[in-house]
N, CA, C and O of each residue as an XYZ file, in Angstrom:
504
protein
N      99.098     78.371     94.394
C      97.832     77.678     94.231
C      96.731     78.433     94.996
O      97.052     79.003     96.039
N      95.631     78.476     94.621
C      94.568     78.628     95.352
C      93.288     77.614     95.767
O      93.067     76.562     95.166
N      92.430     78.142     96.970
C      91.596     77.290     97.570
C      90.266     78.097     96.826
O      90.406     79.090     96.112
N      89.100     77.526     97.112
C      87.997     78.372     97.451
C      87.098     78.063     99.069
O      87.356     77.113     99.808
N      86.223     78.933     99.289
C      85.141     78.932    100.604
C      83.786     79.320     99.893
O      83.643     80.191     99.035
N      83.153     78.777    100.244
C      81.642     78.475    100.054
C      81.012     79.875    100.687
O      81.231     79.868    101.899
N      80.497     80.747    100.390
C      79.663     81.925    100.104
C      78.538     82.127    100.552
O      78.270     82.868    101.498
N      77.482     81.224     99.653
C      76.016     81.259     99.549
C      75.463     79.907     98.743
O      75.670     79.614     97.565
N      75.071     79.533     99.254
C      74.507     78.124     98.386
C      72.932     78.905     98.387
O      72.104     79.117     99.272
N      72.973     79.095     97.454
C      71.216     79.359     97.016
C      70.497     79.095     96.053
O      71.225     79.061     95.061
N      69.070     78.810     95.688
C      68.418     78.024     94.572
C      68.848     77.768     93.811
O      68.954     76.597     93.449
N      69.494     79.181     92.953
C      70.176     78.782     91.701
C      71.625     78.320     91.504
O      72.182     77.482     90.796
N      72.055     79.340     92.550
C      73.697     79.231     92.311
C      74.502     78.807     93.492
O      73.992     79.094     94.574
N      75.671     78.174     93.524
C      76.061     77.537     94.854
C      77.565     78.619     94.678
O      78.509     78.225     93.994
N      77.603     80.127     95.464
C      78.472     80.743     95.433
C      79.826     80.725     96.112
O      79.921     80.735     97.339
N      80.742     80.701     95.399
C      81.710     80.098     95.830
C      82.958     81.783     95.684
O      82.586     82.639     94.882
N      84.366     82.063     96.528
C      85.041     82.750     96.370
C      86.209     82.593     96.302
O      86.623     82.152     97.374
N      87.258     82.775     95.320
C      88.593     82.509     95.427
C      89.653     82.904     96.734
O      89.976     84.008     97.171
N      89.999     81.695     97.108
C      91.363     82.156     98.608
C      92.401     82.001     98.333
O      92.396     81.112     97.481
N      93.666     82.414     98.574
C      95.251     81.923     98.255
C      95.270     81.432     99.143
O      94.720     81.752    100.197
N      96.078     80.311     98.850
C      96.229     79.247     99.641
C      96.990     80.128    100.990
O      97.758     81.086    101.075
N      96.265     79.169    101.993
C      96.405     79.284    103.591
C      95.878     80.794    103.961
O      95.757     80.984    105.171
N      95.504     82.031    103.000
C      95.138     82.820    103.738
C      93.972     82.906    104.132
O      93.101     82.340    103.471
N      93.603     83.679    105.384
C      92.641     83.508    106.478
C      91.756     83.525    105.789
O      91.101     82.483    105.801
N      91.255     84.647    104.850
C      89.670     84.913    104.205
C      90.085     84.971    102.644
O      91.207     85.002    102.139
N      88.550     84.978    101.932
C      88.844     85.266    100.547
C      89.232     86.633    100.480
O      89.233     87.538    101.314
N      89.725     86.524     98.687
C      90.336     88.381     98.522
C      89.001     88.863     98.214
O      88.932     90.071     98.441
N      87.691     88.268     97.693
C      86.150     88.914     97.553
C      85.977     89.437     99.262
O      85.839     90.645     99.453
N      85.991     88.578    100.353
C      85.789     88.596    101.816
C      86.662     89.917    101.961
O      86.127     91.022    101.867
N      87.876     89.783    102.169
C      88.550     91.215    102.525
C      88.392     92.604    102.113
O      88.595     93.607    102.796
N      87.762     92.478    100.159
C      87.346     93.897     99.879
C      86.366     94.246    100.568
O      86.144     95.273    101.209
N      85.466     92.817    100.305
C      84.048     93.536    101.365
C      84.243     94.277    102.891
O      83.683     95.308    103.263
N      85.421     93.250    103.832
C      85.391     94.120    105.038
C      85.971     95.570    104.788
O      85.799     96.591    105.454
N      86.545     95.413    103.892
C      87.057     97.002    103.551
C      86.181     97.711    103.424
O      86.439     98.726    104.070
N      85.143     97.796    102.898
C      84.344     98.607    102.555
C      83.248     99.258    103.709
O      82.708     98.669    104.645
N      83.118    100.786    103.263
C      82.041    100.983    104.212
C      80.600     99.942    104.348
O      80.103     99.182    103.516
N      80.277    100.203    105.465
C      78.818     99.355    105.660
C      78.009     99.422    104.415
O      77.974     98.516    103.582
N      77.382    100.512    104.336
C      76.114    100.900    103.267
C      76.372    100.212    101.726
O      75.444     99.755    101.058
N      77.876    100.218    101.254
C      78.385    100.174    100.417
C      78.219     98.299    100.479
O      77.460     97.527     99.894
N      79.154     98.127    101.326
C      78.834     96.534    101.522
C      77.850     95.683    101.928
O      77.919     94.455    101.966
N      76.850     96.440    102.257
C      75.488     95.730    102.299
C      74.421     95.694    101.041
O      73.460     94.935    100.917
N      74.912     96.840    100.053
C      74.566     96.793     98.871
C      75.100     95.322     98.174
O      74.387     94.519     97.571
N      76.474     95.217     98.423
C      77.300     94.128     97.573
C      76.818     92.845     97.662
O      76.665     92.049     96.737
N      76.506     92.636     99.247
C      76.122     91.564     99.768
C      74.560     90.751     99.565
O      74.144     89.602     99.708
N      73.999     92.061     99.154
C      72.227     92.037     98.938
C      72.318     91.304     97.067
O      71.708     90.457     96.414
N      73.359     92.176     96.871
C      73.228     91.104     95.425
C      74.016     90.133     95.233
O      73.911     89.624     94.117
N      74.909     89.609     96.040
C      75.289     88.569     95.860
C      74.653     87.677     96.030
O      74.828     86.654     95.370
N      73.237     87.827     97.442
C      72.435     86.990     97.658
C      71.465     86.729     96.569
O      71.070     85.723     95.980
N      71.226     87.992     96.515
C      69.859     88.147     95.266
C      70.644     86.902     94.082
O      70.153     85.796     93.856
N      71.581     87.286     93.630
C      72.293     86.399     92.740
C      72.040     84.537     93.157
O      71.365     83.809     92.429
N      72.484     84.218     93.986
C      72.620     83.337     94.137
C      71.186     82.110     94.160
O      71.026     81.022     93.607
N      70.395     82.876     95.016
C      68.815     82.916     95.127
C      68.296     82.705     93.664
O      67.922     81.590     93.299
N      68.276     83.914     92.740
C      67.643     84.106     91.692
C      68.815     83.596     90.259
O      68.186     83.106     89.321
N      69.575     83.634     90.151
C      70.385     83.883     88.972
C      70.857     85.426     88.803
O      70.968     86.216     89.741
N      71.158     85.759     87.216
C      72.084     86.979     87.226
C      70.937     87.750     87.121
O      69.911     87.146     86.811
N      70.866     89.091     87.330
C      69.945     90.029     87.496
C      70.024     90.732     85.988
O      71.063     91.147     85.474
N      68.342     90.786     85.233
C      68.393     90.798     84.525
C      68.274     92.639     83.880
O      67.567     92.932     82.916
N      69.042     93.576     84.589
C      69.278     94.792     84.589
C      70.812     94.673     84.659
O      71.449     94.282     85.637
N      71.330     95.089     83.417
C      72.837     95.546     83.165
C      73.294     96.520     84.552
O      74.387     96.205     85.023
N      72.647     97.538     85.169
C      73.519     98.093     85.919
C      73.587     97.052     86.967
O      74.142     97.511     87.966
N      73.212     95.771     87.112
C      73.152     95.465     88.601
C      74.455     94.216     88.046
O      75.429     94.057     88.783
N      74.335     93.326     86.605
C      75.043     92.816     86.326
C      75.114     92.603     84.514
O      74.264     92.651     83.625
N      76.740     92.328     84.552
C      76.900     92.160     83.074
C      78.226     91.396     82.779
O      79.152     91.277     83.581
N      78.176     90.823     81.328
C      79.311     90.350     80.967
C      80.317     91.140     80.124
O      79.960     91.822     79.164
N      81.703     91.009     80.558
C      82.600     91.086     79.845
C      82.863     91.231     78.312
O      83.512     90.276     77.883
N      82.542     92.152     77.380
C      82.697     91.844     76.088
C      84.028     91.393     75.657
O      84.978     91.844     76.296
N      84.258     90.619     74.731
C      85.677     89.544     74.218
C      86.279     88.951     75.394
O      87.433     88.531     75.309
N      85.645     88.868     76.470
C      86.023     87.900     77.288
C      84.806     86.985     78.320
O      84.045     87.279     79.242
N      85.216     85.535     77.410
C      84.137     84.428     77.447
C      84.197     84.246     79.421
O      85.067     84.416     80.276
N      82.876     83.859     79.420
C      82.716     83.653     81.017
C      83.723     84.607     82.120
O      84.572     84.196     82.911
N      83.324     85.867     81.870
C      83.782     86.601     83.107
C      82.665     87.424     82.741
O      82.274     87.669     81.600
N      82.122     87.887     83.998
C      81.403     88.850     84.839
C      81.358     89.670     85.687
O      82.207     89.410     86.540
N      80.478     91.063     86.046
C      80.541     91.349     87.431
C      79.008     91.306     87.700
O      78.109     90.812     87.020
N      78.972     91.983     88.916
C      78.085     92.192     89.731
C      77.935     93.492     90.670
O      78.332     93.481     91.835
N      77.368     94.546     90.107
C      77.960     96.102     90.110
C      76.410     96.751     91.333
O      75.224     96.643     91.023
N      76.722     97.122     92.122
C      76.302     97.947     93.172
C      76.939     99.391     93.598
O      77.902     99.384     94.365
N      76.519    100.386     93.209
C      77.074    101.700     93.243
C      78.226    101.572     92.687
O      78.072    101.290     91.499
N      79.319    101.647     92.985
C      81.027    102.061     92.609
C      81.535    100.519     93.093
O      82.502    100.036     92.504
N      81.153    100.076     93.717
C      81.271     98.765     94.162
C      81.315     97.597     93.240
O      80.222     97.546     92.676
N      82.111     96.617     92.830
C      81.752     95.739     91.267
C      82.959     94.457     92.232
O      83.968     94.474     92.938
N      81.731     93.244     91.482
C      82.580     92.063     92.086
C      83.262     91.435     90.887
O      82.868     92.019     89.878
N      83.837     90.800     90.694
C      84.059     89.608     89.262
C      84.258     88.462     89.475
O      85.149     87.876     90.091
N      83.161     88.053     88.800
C      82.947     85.954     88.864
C      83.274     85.790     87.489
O      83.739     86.546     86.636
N      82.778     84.178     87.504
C      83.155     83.185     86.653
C      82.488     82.082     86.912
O      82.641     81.617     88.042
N      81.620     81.402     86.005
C      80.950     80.154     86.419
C      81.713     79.037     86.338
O      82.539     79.207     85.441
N      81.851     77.757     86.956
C      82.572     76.802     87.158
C      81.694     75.678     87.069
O      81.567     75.016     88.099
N      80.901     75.237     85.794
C      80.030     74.187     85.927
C      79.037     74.560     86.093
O      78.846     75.775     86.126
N      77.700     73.390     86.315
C      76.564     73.862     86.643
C      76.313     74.305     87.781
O      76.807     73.682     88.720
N      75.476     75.506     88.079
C      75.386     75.709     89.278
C      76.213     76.453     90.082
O      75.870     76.984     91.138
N      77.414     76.494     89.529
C      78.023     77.324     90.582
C      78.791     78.700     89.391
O      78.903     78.801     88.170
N      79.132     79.460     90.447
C      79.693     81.066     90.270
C      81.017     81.005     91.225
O      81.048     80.535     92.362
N      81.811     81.430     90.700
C      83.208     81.730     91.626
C      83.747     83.201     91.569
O      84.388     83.645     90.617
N      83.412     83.914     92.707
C      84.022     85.093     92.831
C      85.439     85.247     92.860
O      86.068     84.518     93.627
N      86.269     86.378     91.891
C      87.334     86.632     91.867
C      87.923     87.793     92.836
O      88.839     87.700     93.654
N      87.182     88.832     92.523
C      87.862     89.500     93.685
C      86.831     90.985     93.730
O      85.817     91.145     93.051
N      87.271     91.733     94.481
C      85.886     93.199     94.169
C      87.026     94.497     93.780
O      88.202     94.133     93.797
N      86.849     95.521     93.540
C      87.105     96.640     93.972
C      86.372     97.771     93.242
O      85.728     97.510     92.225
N      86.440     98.902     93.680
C      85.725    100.261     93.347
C      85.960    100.991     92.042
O      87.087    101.256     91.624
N      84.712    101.336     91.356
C      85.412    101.404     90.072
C      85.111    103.523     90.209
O      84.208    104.262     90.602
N      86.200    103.648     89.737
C      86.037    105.353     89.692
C      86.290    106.125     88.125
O      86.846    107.196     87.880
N      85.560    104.988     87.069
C      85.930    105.472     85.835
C      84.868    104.621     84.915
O      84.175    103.707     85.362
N      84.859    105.019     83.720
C      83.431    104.582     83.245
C      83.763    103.248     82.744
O      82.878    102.393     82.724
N      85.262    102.910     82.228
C      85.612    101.745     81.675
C      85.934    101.005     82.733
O      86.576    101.680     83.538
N      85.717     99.602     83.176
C      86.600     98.426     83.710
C      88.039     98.717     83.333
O      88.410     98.804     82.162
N      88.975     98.890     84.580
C      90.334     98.988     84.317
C      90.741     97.623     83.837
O      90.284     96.604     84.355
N      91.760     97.601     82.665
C      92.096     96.716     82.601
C      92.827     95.722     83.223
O      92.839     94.526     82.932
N      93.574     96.422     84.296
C      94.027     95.559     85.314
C      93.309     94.380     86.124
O      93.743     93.306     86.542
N      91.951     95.027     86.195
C      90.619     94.162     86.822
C      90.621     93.071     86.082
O      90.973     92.008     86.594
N      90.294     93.126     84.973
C      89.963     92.196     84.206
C      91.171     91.387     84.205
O      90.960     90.203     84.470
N      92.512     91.740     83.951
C      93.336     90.670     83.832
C      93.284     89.893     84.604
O      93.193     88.696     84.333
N      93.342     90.522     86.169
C      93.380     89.844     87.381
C      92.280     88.844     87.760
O      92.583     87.927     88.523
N      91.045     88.943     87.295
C      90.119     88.119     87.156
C      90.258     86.866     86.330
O      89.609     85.880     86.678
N      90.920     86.814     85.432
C      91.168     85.920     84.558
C      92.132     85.183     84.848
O      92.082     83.977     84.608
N      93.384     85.861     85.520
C      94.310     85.027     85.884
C      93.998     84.009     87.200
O      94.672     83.010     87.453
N      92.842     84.471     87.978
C      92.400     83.738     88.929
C      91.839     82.672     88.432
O      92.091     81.491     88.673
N      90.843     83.266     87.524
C      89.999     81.825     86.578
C      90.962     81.016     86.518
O      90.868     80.134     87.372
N      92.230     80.911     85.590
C      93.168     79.892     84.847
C      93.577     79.659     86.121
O      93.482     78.433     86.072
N      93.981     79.893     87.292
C      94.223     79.374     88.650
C      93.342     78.307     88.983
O      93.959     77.245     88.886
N      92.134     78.134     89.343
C      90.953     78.058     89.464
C      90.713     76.787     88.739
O      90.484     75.717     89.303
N      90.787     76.989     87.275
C      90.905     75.883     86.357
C      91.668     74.754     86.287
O      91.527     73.602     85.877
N      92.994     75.780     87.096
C      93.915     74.163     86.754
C      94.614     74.061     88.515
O      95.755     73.722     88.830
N      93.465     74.485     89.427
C      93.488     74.062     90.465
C      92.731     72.811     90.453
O      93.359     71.764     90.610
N      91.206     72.775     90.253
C      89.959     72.168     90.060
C      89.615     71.296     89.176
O      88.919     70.324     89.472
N      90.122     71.560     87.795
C      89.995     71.035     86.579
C      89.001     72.035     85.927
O      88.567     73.131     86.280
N      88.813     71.280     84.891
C      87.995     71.982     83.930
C      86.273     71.537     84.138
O      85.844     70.553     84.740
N      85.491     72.599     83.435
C      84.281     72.078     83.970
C      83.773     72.178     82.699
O      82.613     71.836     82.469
């Protein structure tokens, strides 16, 4: 099962991140400490910006998933997060990592999705 932790509550969006149950931080929280500073202060500037404003309306900063309904990222240099909205108002981060190829690995994406259906039938449906 998984939990979530509360992020960013901002104008638009009340950001939320996926945790496995009982561990210390989210898996979004841990890529970020992984990451160099510069890199993660980029990530962090749009997560805020996000949350504040809605999705940023420049594809390199964010975009959706083609053939797959409600998944997203949120892309800062090589850096890319993946959410999922959960109702009104809110965004649920799945997890981050570095992309070093022009396509989304598909592994990403699965793994994002399988969090969603976690998520879903942790929470319910929205």
């Amino acid at each position: 099962m998984i939990e979530y932790e509360l992020i960013k509550r901002g104008a638009v969006f009340e950001v939320r991140a996926v945790r496995q149950l009982r561990a210390e931080v989210a898996i979004v929280i841990k890529y970020l400490h992984d990451l160099e500073e510069s890199e993660r202060k980029k990530l962090v500037k749009e997560i805020i910006r996000f949350a504040d404003h809605g999705p940023h309306p420049n594809r390199e900063k964010f975009r959706s998933f083609k053939g797959h309904a409600n998944l997203f990222e949120i892309k800062a240099s090589q850096g890319r997060i993946l959410l999922f909205f959960a109702g009104e108002g809110i965004a649920v981060l799945t997890h981050g990592f570095t992309k070093k190829r022009n396509a989304t690995p598909q592994s990403e994406i699965d793994r994002a999705l399988r969090l969603r259906d976690l998520y879903e039938k942790t929470f319910g449906e929205w």
